[in-house]
C-alpha positions as MATLAB code, in Angstrom:
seq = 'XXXXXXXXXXXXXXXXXXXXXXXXXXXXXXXXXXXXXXXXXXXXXXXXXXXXXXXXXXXXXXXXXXXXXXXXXXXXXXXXXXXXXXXXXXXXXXXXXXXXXXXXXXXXXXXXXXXXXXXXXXXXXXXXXXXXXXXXXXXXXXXXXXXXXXXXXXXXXXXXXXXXXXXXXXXXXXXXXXXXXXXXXXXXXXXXXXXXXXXXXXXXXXXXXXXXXXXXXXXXXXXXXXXXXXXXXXXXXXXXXXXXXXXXXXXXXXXXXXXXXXXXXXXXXXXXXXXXXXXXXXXXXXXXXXXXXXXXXXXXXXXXXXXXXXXXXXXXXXXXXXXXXXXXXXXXXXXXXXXXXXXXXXXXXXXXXXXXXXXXXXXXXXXXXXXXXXXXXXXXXXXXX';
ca = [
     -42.666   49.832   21.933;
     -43.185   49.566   18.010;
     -41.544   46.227   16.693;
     -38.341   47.061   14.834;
     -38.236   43.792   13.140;
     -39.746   42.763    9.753;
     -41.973   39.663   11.017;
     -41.591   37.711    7.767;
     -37.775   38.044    7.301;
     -36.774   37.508   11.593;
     -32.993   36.136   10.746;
     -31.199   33.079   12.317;
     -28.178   33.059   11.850;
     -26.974   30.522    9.182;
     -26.112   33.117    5.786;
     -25.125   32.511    2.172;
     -23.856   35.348   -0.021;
     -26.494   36.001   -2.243;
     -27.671   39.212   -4.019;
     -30.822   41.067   -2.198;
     -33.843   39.939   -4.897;
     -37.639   39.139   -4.674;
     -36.776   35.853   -5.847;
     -34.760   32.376   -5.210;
     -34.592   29.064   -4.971;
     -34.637   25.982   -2.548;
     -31.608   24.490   -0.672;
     -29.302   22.396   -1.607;
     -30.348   19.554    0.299;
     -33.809   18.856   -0.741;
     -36.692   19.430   -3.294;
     -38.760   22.101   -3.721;
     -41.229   22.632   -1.135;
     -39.870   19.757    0.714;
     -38.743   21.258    4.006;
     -39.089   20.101    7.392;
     -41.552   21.989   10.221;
     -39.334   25.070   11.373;
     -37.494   25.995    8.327;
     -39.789   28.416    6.994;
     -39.306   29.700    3.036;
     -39.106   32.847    1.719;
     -42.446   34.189    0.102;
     -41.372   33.353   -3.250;
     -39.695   30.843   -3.141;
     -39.555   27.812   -5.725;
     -42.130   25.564   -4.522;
     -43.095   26.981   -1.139;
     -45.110   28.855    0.647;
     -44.554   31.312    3.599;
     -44.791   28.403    6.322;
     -43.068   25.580    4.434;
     -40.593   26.858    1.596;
     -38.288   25.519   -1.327;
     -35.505   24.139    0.800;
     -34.041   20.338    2.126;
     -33.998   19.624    5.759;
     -30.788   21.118    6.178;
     -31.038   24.459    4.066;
     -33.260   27.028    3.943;
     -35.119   28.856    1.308;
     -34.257   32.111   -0.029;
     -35.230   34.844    1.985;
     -36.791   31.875    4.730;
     -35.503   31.877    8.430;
     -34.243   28.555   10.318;
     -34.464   28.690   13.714;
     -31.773   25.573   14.631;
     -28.613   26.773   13.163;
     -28.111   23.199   10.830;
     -26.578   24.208    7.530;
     -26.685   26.358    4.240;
     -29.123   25.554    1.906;
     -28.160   27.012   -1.381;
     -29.957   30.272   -3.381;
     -29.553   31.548   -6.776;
     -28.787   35.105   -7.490;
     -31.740   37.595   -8.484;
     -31.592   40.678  -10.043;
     -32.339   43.444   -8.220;
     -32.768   44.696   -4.821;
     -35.926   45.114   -2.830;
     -36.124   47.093    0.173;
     -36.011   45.698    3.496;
     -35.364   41.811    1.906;
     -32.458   40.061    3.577;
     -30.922   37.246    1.947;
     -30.122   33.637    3.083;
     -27.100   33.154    6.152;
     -23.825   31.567    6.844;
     -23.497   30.811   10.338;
     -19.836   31.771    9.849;
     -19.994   33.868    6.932;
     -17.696   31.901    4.492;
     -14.607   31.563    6.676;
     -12.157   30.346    7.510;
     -10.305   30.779    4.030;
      -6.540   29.458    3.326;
      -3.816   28.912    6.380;
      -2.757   32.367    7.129;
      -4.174   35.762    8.100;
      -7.159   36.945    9.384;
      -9.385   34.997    7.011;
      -7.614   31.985    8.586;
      -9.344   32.305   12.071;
     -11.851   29.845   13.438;
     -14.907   31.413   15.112;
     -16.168   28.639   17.415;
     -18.653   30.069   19.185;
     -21.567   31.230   16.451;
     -24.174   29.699   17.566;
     -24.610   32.109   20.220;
     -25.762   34.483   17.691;
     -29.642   33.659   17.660;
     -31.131   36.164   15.248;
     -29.377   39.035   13.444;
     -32.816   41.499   12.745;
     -31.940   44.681   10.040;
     -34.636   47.330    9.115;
     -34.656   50.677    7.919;
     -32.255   52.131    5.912;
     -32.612   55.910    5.490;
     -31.557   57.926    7.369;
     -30.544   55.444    9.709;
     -30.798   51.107    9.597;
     -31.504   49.793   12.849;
     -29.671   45.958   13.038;
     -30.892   43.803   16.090;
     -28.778   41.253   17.514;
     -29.920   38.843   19.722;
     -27.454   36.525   21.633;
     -27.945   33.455   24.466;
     -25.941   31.134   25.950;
     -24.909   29.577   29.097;
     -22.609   32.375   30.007;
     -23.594   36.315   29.436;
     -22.089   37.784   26.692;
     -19.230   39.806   27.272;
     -19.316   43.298   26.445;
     -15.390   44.557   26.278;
     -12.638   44.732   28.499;
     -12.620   46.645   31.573;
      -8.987   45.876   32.687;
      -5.227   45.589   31.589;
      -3.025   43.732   33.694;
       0.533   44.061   32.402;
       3.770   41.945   33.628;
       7.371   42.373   32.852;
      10.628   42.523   34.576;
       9.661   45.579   36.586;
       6.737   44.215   38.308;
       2.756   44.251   37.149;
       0.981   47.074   36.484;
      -3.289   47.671   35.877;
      -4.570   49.906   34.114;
      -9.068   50.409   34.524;
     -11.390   51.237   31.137;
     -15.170   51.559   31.769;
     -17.838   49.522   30.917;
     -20.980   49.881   31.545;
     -21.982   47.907   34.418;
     -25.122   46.411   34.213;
     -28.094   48.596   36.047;
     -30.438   45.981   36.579;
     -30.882   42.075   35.555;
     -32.061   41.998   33.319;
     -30.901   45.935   31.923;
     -31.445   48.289   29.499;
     -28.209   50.609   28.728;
     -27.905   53.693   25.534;
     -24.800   54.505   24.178;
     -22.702   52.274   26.063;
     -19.277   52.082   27.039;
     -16.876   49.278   25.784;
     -13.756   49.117   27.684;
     -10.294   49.702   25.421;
     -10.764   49.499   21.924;
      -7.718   49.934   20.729;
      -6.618   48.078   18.714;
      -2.918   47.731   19.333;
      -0.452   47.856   22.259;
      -0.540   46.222   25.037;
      -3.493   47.763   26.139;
      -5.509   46.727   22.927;
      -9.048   45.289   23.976;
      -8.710   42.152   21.385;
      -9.086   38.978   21.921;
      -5.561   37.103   21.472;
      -6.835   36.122   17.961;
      -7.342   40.378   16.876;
     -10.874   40.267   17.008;
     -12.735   43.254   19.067;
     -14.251   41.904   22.667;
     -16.462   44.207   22.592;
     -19.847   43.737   20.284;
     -18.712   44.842   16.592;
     -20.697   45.144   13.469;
     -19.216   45.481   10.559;
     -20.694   46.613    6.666;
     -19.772   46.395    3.082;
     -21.695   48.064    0.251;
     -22.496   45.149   -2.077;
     -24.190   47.372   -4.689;
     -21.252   47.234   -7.632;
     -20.076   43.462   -6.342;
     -22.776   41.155   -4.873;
     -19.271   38.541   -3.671;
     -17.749   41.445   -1.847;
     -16.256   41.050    1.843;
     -14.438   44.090    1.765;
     -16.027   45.534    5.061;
     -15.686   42.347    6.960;
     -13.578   41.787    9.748;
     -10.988   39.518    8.141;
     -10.447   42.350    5.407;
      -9.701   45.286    7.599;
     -12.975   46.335    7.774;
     -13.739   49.343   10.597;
     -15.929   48.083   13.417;
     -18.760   50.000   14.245;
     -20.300   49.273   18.364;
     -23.518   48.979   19.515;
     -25.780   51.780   20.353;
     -27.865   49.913   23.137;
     -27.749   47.009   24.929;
     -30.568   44.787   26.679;
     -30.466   41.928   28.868;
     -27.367   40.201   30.480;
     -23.564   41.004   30.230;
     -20.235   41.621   32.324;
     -16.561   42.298   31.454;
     -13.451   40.860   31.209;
      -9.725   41.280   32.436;
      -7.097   40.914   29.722;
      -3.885   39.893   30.821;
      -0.332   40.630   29.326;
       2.531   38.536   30.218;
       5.953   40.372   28.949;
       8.384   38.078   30.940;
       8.197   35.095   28.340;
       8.907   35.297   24.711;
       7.031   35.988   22.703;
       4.905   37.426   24.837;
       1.366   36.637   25.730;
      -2.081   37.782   26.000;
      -5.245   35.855   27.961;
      -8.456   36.755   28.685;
     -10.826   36.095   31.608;
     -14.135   36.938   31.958;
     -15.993   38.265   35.325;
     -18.445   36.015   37.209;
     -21.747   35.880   35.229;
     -24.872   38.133   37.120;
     -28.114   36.093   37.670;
     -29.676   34.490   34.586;
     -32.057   36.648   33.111;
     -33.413   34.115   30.223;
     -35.292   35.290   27.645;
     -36.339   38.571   29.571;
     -34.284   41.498   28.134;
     -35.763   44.332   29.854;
     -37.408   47.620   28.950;
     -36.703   49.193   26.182;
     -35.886   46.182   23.594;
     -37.094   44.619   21.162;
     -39.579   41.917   20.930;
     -37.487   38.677   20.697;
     -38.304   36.847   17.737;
     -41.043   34.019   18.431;
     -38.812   31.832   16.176;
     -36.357   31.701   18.992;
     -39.355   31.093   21.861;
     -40.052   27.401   20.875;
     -38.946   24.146   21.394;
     -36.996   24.714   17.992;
     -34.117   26.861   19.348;
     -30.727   26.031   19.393;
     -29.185   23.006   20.084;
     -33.118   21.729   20.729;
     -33.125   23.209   24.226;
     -36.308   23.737   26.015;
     -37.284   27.293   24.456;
     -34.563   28.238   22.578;
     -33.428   29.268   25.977;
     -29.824   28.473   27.698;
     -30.160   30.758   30.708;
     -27.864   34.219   29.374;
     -29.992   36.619   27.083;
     -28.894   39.625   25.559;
     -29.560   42.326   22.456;
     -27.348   44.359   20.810;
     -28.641   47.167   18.767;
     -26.571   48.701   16.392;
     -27.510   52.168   14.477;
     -25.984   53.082   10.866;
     -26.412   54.679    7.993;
     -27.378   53.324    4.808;
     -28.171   54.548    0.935;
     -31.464   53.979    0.470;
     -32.042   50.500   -2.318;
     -28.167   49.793   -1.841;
     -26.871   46.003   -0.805;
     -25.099   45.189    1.949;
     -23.423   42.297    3.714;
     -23.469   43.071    7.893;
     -21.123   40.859    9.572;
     -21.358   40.975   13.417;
     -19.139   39.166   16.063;
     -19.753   38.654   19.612;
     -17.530   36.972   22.803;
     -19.302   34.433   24.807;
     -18.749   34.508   28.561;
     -15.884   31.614   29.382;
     -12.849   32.252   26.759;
     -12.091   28.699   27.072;
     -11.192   27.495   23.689;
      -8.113   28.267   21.863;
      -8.212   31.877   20.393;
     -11.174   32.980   21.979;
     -14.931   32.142   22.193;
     -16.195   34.458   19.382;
     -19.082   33.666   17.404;
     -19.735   36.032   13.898;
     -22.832   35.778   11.872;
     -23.445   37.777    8.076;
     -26.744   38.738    6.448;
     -27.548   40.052    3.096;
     -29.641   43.017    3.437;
     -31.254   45.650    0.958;
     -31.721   49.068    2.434;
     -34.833   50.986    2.691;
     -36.824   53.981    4.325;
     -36.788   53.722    8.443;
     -40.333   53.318    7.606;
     -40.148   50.307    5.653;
     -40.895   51.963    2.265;
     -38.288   53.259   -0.845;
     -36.817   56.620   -0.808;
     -33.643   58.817   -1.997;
     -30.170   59.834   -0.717;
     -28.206   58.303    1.750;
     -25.147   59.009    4.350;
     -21.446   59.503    2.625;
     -19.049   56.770    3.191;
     -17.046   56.864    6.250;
     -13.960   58.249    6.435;
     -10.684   56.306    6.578;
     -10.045   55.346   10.416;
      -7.783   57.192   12.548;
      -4.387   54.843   12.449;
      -1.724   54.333   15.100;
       0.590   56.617   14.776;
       3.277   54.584   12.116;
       0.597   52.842   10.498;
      -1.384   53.072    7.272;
      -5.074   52.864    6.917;
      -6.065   49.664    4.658;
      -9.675   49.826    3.943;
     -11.228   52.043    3.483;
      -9.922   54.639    1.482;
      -6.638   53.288    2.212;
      -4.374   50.544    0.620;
      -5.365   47.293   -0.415;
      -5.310   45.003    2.704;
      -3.175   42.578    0.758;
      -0.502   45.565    0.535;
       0.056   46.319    3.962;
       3.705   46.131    4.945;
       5.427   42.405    5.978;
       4.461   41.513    9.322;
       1.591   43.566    9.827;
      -2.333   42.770    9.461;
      -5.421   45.097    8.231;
      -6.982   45.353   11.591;
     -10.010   47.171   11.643;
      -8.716   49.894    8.785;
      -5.087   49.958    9.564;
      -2.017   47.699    9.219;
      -0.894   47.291   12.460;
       1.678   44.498   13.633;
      -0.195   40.940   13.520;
       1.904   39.941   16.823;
      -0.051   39.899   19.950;
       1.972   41.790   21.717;
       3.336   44.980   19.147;
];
């Protein structure tokens, strides 16, 4: 099938907050044009050219890619936006922040977020995510074991199996996603199990993180998924106080690599080498998956796409989650300028007793005490409401 990535700009995930531009310079950790074999800079960068750009050997140029997840070089703000240009990463998008709230959670597990791959723009942005690990990525919950006083009680949610290994599945389904009650399908940290992108229009305010995650921001799920993933079983204990939540993955399926089936889209070669992540043998640790998520954009308009994944064990305190951000300037679905663009959404659908947050609701900051702005609403920031 046609190639849905922009060859030049193929993302790794590692992102600083910079405006969209046709211009930048090198990272922080090195001179201009210095960089080692694998970081590759951006087309203009200061100093470089498109195989070895303005950035140190732990940094990468504006608008380059780096294909082993080591650090954030740094890159100045230019004016302007052009189409289809993303912007340098941050493997964990500028957080944590401070010692309470959302913005307070670690996400241990981003470097299973390979490549994060945007294009498009109107009517519709097409943003690739590729994923690999040991374990398959999880893909939501599928079941909701509840214990109290009065015994244990399950309750089933689909998700899609997998067809195939590797597979290929459209619109697909997620398990619970609520996101409160005891049959919520978050992690015990409030972040979504299942695959989540989330956007903020950076247009009027290049530093904004309004959409993201830790903000309130409204999860939007993937449209298609290739490759490798299973479930999980979320468990709610009500006999101890407080109460608490765990999660536990299914057995993985048979590793399916690299190979991610019909249907998806060409992994990027950055990933294919002995470069990948961690240095393993192909950028390859047995578990490969895509996650393609389908949005609207205004054509020209910045954005900041933060997405967040689960990895397959759920071992570590909080949850294995990994979350990767880009900076990306919309376009045509064809690559080239345009006009118009989709409305903003409207403000989520709250539990009832709740208030939406963002957007077109109250500041996050505002919501009531003991409540969080979780995905658009202020909803207790217990585990168990």
């Amino acid at each position: 099938m046609t190639s849905r990535y922009l060859g030049a700009f193929v993302l790794v995930t590692a992102l600083s907050a910079w405006t969209c531009g046709n211009s930048g310079q090198g990272g922080s950790s090195g001179g201009a044009g210095s960089s080692t074999a694998g970081h590759a800079g951006g087309p203009t960068g200061a100093g470089g050219s498109t195989t070895v750009g303005a950035a140190g050997s732990k940094g990468t140029g504006a608008g380059g890619t780096s294909v082993n997840h080591t650090g954030t070089g740094g890159g100045s703000t230019a004016a302007g936006c052009m189409p289809g240009v993303t912007g340098l990463q941050l493997t964990d998008c500028g957080y944590p922040t401070g010692t309470t709230g959302l913005a307070s959670v670690v996400f241990n597990e981003s470097t299973v977020l390979e490549a994060v791959v945007p294009s498009g723009g109107e009517p519709t942005a097409t943003i690739a995510v590729f994923y690999n690990d040991e374990h398959a990525m999880t893909l939501g919950v599928r079941q909701v074991v509840t214990k109290d006083t009065n015994g244990t009680t399950m309750m089933d949610f689909p998700v899609s199996p997998l067809p195939s290994d590797p597979g290929t599945v459209t619109n697909p389904m997620l398990g619970t996603t609520m996101i409160t009650g005891d049959y919520s399908g978050l992690d015990v940290s409030l972040r979504p199990m299942w695959p989540a992108l989330f956007i903020t229009d950076t247009t009027a305010n290049p530093s904004s993180r309004t959409g993201d995650w830790q903000s309130g921001g409204v999860p939007v799920g993937p449209k298609a998924v290739f490759g490798s993933w299973k479930s999980a079983v979320r468990m709610v204990d009500k006999t101890v106080n407080p109460p608490t939540a765990t999660i536990t993955p299914d057995k993985d399926p048979a590793m399916n690599n690299w190979n991610l089936g019909p249907g998806a889209d060409p992994v990027p070669a950055a990933l294919m080498g002995t470069g990948g992540r961690r240095g393993t043998t192909a950028g390859n640790l047995g578990f490969g998956a895509e996650a393609r998520f389908v949005v609207s954009l205004t054509t020209g308009h910045s954005y900041r796409l933060q997405v967040m994944v689960h990895d397959g064990d759920q071992l570590k305190v909080g949850g294995d989650s990994g979350e990767a951000c880009i900076l990306y300037c919309a376009g045509t679905s064809s690559g080239g300028g345009g006009s118009g663009g989709a409305p903003p959404p409207p403000p989520p659908m709250c539990p009832k007793g709740t208030m939406a947050c963002t957007p077109g609701g109250v500041d996050p900051a505002s919501c009531p005490m003991g409540t969080t702005c979780l995905s658009g609403c202020c909803v207790p920031s217990t585990i168990i409401p």
